[in-house]
Backbone as a printed PyTorch tensor [residue, N CA C, xyz], in Angstrom:
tensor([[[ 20.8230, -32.6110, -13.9180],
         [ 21.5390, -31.9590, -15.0050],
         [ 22.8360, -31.3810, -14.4470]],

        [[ 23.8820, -31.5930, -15.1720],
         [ 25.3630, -31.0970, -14.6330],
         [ 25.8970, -30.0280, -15.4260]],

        [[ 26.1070, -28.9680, -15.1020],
         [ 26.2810, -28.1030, -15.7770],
         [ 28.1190, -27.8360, -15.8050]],

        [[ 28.9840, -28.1410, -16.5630],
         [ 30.4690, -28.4040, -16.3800],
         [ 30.9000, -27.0730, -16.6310]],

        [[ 32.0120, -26.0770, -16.3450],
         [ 32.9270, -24.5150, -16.1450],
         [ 32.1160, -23.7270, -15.8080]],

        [[ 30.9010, -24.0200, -15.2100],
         [ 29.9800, -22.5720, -14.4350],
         [ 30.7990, -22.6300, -13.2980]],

        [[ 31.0400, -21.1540, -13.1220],
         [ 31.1630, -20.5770, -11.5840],
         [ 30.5990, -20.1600, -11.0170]],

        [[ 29.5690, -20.3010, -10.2870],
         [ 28.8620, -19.4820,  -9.5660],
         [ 29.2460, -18.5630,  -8.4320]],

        [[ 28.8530, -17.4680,  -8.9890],
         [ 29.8040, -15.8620,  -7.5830],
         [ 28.9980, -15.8720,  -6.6000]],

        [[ 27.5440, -15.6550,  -6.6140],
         [ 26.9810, -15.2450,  -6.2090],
         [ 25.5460, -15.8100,  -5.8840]],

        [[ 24.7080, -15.9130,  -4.6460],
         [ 23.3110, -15.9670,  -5.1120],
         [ 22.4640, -15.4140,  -4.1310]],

        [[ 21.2680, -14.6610,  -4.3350],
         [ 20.8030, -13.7490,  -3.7030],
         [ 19.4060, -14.6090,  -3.5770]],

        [[ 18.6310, -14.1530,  -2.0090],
         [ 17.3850, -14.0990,  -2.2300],
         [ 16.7750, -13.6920,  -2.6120]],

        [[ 15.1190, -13.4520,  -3.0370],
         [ 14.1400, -13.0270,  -4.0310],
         [ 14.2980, -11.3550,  -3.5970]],

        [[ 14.4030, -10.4400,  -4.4140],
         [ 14.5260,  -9.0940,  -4.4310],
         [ 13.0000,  -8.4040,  -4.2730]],

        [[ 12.1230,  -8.4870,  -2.9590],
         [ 11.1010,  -7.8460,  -3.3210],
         [ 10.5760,  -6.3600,  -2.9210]],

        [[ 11.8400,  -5.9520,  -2.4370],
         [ 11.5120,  -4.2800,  -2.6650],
         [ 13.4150,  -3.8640,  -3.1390]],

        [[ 12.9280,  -2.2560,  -2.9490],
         [ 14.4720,  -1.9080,  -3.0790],
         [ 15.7070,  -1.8810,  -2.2680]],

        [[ 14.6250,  -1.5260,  -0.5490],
         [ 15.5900,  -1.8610,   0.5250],
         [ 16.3840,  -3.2260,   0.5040]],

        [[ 15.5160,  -4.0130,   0.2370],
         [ 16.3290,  -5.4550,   0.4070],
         [ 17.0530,  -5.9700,  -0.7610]],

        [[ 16.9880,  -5.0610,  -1.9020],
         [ 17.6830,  -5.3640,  -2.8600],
         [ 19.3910,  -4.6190,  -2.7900]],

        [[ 19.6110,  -3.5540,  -2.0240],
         [ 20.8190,  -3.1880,  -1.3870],
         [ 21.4350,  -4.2520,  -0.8610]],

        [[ 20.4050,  -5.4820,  -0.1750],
         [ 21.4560,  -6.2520,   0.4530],
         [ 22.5800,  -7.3320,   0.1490]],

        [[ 21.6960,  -7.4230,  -1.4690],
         [ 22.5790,  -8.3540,  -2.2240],
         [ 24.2080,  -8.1810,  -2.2640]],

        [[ 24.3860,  -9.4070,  -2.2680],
         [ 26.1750,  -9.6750,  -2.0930],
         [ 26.9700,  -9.0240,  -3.4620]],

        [[ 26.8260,  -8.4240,  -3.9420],
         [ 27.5450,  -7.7600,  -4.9120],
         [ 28.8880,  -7.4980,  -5.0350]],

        [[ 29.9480,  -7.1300,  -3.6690],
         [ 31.4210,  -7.7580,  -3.6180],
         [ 31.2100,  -9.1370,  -3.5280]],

        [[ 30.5890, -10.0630,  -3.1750],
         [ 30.9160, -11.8260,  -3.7880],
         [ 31.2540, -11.7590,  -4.9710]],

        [[ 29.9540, -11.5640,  -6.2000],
         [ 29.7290, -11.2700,  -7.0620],
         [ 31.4840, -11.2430,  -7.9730]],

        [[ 31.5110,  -9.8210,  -7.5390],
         [ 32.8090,  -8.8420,  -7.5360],
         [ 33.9860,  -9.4640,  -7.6700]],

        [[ 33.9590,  -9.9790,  -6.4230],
         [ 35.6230, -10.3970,  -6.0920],
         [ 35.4550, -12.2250,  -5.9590]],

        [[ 34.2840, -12.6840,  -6.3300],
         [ 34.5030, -14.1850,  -5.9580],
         [ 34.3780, -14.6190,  -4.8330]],

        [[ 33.7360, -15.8450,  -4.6170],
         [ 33.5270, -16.4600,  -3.2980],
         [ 35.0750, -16.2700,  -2.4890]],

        [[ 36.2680, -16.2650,  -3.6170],
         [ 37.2610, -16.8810,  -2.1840],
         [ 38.2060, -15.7360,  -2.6110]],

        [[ 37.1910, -14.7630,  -2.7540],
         [ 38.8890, -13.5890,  -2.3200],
         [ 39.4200, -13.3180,  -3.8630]],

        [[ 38.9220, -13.9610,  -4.6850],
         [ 40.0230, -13.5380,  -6.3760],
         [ 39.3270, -13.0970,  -6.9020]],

        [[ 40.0160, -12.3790,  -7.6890],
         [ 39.4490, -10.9280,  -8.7020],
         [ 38.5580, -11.8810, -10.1950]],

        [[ 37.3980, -11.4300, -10.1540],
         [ 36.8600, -12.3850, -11.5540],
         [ 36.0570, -11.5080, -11.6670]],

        [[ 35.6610, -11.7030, -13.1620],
         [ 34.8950, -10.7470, -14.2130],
         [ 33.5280, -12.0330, -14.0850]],

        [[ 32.4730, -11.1920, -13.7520],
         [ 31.1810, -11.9310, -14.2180],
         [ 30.5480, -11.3280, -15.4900]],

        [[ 30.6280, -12.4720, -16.4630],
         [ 30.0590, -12.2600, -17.8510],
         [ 28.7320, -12.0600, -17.7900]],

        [[ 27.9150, -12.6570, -17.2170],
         [ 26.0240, -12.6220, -17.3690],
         [ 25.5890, -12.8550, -15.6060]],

        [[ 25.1420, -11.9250, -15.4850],
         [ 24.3530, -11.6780, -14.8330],
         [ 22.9970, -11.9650, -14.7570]],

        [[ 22.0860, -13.1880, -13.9390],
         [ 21.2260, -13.6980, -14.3950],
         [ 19.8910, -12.8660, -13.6410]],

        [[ 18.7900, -12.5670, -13.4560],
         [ 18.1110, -11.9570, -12.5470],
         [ 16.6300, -12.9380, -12.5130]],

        [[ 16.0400, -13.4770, -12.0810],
         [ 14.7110, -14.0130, -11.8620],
         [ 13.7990, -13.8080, -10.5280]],

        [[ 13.3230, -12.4060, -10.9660],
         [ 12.3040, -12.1230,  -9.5610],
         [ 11.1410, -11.2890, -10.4700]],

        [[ 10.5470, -11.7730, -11.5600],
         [  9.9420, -11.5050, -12.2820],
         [  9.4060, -10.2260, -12.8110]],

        [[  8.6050, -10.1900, -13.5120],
         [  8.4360,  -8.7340, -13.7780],
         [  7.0990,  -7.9630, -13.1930]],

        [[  7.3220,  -6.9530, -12.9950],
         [  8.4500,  -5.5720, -13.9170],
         [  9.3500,  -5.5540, -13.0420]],

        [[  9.6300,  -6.1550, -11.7890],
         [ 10.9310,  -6.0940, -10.9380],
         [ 12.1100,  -6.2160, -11.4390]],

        [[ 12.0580,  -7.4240, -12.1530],
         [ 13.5450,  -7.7980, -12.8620],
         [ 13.9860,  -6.3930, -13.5870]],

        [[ 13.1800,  -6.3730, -14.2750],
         [ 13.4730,  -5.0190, -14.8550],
         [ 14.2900,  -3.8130, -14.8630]],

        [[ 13.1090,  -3.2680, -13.5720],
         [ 13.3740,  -2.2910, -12.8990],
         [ 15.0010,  -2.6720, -11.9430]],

        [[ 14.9750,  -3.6340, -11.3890],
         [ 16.4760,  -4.3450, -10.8260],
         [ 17.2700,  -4.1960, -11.8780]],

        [[ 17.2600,  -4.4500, -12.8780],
         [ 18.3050,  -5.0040, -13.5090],
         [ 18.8250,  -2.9150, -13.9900]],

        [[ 17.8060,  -2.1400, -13.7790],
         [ 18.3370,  -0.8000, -14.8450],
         [ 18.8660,   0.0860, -14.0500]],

        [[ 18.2830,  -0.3510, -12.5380],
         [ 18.8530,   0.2760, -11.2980],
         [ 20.5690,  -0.2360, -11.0140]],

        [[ 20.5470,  -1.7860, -10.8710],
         [ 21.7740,  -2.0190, -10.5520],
         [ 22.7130,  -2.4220, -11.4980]],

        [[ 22.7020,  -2.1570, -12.9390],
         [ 23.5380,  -2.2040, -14.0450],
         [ 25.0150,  -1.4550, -13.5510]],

        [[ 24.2400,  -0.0670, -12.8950],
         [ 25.8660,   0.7020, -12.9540],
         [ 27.0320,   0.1590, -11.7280]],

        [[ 25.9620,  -0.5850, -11.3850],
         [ 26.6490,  -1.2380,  -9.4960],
         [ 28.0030,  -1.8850,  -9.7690]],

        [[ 27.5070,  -3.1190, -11.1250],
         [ 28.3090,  -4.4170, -11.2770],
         [ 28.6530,  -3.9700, -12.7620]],

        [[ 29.4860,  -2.4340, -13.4040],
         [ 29.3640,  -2.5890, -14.5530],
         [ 30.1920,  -3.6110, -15.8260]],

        [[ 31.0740,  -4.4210, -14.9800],
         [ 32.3440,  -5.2540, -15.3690],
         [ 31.3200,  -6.5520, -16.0550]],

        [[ 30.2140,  -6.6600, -15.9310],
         [ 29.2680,  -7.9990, -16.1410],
         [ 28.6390,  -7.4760, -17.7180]],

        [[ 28.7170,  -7.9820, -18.4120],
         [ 28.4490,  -7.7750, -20.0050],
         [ 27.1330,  -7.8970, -20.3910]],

        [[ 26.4040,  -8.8600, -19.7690],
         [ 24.9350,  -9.0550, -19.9320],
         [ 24.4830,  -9.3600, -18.8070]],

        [[ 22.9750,  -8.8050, -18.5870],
         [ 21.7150,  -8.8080, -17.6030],
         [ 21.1970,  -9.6160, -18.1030]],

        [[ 20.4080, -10.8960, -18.0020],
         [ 19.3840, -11.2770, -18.4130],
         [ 18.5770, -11.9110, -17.2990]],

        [[ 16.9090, -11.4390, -17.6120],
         [ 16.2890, -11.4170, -17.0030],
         [ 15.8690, -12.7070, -17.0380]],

        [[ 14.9850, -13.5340, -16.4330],
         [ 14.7920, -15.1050, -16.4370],
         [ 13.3250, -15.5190, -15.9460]],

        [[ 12.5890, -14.4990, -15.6790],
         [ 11.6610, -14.3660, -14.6030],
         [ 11.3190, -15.8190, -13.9910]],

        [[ 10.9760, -16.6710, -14.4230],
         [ 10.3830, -18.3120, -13.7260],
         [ 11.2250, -19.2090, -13.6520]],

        [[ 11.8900, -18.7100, -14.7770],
         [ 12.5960, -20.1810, -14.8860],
         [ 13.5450, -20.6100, -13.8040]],

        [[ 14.0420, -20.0710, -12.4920],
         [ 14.5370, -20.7080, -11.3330],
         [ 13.8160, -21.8670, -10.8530]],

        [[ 12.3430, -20.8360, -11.4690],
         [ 11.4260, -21.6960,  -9.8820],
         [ 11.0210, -23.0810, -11.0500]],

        [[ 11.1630, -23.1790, -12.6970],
         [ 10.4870, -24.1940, -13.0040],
         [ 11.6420, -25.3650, -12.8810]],

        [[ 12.8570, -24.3600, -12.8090],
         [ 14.4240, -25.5840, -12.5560],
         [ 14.6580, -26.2970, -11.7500]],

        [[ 14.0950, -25.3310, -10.2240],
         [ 14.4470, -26.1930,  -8.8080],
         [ 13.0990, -26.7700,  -8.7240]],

        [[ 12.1280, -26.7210,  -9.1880],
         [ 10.6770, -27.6640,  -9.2990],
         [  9.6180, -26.6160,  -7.7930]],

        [[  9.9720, -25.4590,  -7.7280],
         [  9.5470, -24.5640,  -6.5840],
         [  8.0910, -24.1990,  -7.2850]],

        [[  7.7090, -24.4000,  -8.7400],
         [  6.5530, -23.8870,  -9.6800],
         [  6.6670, -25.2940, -10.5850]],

        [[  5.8030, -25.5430, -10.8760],
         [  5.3230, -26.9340, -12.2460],
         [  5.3770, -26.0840, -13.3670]],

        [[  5.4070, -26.2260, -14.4500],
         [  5.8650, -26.0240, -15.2950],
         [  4.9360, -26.7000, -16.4010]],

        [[  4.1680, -26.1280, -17.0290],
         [  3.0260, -26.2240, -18.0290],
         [  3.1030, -27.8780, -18.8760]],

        [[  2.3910, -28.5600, -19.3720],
         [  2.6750, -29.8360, -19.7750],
         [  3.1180, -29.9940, -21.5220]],

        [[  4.0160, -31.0420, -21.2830],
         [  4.9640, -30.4100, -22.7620],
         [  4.1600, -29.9950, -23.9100]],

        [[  2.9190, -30.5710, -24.0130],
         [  1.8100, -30.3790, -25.3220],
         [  1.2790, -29.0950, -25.4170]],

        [[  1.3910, -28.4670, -24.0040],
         [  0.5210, -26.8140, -23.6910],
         [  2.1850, -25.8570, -24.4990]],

        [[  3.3630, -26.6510, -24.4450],
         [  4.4640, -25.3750, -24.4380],
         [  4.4310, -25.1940, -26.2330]],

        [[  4.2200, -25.7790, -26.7470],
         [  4.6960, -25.3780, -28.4080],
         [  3.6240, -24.5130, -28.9840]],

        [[  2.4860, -24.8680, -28.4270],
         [  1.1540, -24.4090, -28.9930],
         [  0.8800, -23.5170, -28.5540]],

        [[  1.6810, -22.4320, -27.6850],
         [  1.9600, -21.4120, -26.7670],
         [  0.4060, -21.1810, -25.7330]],

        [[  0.1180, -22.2810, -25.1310],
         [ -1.1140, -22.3030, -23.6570],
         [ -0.0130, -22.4980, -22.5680]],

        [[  1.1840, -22.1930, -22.3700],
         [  1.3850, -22.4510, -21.4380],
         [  1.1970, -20.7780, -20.3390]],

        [[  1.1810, -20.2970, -21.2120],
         [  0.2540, -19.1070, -20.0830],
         [ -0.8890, -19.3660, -19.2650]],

        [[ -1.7750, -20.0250, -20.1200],
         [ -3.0670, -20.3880, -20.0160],
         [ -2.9090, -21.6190, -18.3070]],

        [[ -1.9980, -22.2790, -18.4560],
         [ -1.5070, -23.2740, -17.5400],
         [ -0.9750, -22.4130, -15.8320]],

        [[  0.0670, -21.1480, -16.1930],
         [  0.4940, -20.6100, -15.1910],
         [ -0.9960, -19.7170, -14.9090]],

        [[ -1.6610, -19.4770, -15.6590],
         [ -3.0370, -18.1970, -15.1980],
         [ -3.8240, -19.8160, -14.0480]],

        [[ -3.8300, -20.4670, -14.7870],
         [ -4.8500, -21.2780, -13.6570],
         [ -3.8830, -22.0000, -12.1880]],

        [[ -2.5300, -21.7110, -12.4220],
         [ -1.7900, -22.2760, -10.9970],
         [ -1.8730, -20.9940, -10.2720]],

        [[ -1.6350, -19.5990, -10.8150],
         [ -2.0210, -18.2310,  -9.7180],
         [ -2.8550, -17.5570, -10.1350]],

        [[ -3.8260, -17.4700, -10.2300],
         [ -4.8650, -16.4350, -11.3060],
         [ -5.0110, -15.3750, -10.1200]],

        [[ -4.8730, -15.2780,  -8.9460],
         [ -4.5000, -13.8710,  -8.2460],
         [ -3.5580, -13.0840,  -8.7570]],

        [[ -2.8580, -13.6410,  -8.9700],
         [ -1.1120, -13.1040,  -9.1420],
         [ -1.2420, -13.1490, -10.4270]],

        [[ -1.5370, -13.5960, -11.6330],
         [ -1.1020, -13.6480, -13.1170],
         [ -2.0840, -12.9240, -13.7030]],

        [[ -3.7410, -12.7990, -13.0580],
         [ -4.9620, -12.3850, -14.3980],
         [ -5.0090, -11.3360, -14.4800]],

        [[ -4.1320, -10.2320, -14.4050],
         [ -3.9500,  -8.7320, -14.9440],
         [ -3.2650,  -8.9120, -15.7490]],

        [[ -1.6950, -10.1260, -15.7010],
         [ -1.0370,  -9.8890, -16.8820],
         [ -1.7950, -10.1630, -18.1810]],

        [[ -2.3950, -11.3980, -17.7870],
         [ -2.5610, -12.2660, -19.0850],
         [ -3.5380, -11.5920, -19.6610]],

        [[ -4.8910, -11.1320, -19.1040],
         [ -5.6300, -11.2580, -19.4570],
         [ -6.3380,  -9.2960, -19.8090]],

        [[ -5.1640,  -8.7290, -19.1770],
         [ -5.5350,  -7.1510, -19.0860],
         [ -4.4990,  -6.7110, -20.3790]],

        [[ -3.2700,  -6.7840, -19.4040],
         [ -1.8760,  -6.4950, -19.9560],
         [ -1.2750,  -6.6780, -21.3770]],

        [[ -1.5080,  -7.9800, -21.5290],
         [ -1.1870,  -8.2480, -22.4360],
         [ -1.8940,  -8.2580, -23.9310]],

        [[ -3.7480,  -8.5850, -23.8680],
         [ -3.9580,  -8.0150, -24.7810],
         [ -3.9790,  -6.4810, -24.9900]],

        [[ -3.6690,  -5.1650, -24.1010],
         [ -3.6560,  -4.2010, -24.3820],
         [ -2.4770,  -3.8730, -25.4560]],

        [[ -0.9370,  -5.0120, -24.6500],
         [ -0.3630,  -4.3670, -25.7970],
         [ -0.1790,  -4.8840, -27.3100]],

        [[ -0.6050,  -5.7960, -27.0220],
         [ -1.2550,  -6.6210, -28.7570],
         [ -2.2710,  -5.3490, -29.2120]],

        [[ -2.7050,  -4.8180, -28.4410],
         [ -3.8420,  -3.6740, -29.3440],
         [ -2.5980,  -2.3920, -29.8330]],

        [[ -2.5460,  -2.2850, -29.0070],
         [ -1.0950,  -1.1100, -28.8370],
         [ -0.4620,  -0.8870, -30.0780]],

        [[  0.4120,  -2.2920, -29.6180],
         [  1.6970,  -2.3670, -30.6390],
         [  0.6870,  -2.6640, -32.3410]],

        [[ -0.2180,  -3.3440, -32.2990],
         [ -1.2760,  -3.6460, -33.8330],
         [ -1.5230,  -2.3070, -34.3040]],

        [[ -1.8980,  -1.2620, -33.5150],
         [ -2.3110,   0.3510, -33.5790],
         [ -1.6240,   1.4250, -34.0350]],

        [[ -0.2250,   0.8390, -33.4410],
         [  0.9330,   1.8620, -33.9860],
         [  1.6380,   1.4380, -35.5190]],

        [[  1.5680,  -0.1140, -35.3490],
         [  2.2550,  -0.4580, -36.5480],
         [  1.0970,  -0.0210, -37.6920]],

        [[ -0.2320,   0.1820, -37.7140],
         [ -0.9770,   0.8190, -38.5170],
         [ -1.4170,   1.7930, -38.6650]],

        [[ -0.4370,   2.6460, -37.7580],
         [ -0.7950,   3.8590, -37.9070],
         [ -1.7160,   4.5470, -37.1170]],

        [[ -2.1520,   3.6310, -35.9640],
         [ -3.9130,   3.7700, -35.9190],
         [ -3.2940,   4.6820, -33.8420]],

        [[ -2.3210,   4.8100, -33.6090],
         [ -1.7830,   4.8370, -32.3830],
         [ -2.0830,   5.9910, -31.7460]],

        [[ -3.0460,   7.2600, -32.5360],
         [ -3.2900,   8.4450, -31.6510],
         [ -5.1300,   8.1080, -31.2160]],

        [[ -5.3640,   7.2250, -32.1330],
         [ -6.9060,   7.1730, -32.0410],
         [ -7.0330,   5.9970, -30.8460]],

        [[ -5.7580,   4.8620, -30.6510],
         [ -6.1490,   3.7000, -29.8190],
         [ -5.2960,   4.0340, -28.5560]],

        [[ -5.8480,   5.3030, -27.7420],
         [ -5.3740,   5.6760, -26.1350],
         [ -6.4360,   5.4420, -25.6380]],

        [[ -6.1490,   3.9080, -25.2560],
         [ -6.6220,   2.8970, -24.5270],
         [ -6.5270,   3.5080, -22.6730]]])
């Protein structure tokens, strides 16, 4: 896939604490690979969550000239083929969770399977009103 007027400023390795997230190139970013002054419009972040997150609210004020953060969490790794990527029939019918829980179920079965229906209870609880009785 060719992607035609991207510039790319910048690219960092995986951010997995805060120390090493200082180390990111942020004058690249800034000033451009070759020395010229450029405005980065979007700012992409993929080191998943709640990191991205938390990255993205910490270092907003760093790079504030960049208009949008968006977070991306996988999708690097399903682009450069570093993670497989659920089979096209699992993505519409929304199992492709179901697909990433069985490639890491160390790493994913709190989200899927803790996390996430809590806040389906949550958010169902409050929108009915029901949100002092469901402190889960």
């Amino acid at each position: 896939m060719e992607i035609e007027k991207v510039n790319v400023l910048g690219v960092g390795i995986s951010v997995l604490d805060q120390d090493r997230a200082r180390e990111f190139p942020f004058d690249a970013v800034r000033n451009g690979k070759r020395g010229y002054v450029t405005i980065t419009n979007f700012f992409w972040v993929g080191i998943g969550m709640p990191k991205q997150e938390k990255f993205m609210a910490e270092y907003i004020s760093i790079l504030p000239e960049a208009k949008i953060f968006i977070g991306v969490g996988a999708a690097f790794d399903f682009f450069t083929g570093r993670v497989r990527q659920a089979p096209r029939w699992m993505m519409p019918i929304g199992l492709e969770w179901l697909f990433r829980l069985f490639q890491e179920p160390t790493r994913l079965w709190r989200r899927y399977l803790i996390y996430n229906p809590l806040f389906v209870i949550r958010a169902a609880g409050q929108l009915l009103g029901l949100r002092k009785q469901l402190r889960v």
